[in-house]
C-alpha positions, 0 to 999 in steps of 0.5 A: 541519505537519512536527512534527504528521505526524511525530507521526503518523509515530511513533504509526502505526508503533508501531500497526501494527507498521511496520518503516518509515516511512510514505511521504509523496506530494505533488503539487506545481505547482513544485519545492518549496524546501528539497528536492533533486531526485532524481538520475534513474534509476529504473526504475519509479514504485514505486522512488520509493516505497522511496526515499521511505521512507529520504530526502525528495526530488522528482521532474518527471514526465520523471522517471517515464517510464522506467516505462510502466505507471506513467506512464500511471497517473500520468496522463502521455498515453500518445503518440508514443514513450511510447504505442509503448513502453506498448503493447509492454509491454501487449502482452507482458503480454497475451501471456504471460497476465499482463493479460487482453485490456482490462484496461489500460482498467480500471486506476485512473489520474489524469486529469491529471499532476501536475508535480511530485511529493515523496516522503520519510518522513511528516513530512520535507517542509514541505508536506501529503501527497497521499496516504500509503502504509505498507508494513504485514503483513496484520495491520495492514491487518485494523486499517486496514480496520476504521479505515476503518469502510466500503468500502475498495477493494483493488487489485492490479496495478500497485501504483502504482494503489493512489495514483489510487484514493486521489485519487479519493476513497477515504479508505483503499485496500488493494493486494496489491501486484504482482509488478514492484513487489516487485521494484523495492521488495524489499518482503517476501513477507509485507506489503501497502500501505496507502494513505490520502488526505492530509486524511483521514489525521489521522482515521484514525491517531486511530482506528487507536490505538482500533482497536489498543486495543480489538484487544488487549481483544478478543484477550485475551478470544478467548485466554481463550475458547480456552484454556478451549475443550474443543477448543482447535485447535492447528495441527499442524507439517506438517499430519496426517501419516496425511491424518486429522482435524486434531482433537484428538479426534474431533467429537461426533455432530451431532443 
């Protein structure tokens, strides 16, 4: 199992461009054997996400608490101490006009926790991925939307939504990210996440190498087209300085 997600692992970051490993999520009933615990600490859900990237780890849901938003869609019953505290954090949202009054209510969550969870690159933990999140440009997000071949919801705030949308049943999923977990994660100002459900991930990194396959084909053709093109757009450096046209030349006439 190790070996084949590996395999994946290794032709999806050369596929889509990736300068890191996909992160493998699994829940869990127990604490995996062979993979130690996280030493605790972190600040939000999406943390464990960055770590999971560079080392293969679990975590109990004690663990995740410290981030309201994420425990609550995690599944985690928002009570006693932890209802106060998600309502506070609701509640200075709404305030300074980051949430709207409601939307709390619509943010995808699980309905049950799991009890354990193992994060760590795709590959490294010896059992199957829940779901699978690749932190990717919009370019390769443009290659996964087209894998999916069908609708593939796009999630914004909290980015940690984009994991029970997949358990839902999306094959792929897409989220913008949120301001909190590019904080947390220092992922760059120009990438997105992917997101896609453990048993469907095989199918799509097959049709992901088609996809860039066929891209290039069909880039290569478009850049003929454009070269050859009697008007061939060329983006100028800091826009039209006179505020005019950024046409070469002017347009002809429309009959």
């Amino acid at each position: 199992m190790s070996r084949t997600l590996q395999q994946i692992s290794e032709q999806l970051m050369a596929d889509l461009e990736l300068s890191g490993s996909p992160i493998q999520i699994s829940y869990l009933d127990s604490p995996p054997e062979g993979v130690g615990e996280h030493p605790g600490g972190a600040p939000s859900v999406c943390t464990f996400f960055a770590e999971g990237q560079r080392a293969p780890f679990y975590a109990g849901m004690q663990g995740h608490e410290a981030c309201e938003i994420g425990a609550f869609v995690l599944g985690i019953p928002p009570e006693g101490e932890k209802g106060k505290a998600l309502m506070s954090m609701v509640g200075m949202m709404q305030k300074e006009g980051y949430l709207h009054p409601g939307e709390e209510a619509q943010i995808p969550r699980n309905p049950n926790p799991p009890k354990f969870i193992a994060y760590g690159p795709l590959g490294s933990l010896p059992m199957p991925p829940t779901t699978v999140l690749i932190f990717a440009r919009p370019k390769s997000a443009m290659i996964a939307v087209e894998a999916a071949n069908g609708p593939v919801p796009m999630n914004g705030r909290p980015m940690c939504a984009i994991v029970p949308t997949l358990n839902a049943g999306a094959p792929v999923a897409i989220s913008t990210a949120c301001i909190g977990s590019r904080i947390y994660t220092q992922m760059g100002d120009d990438q997105m996440v992917i997101g896609v459900r453990g048993d469907h991930l095989e199918t799509f990194a097959g049709k992901v190498r088609t996809l860039r396959i066929a891209n290039q084909l069909v880039g290569d053709e478009n850049r003929r087209r454009r070269t050859a093109s009697a008007h061939p757009f060329e983006r100028p450096r800091g826009g039209s300085p006179s505020g005019g046209p950024l046409w070469p030349s002017p347009l002809p006439d429309q009959p």
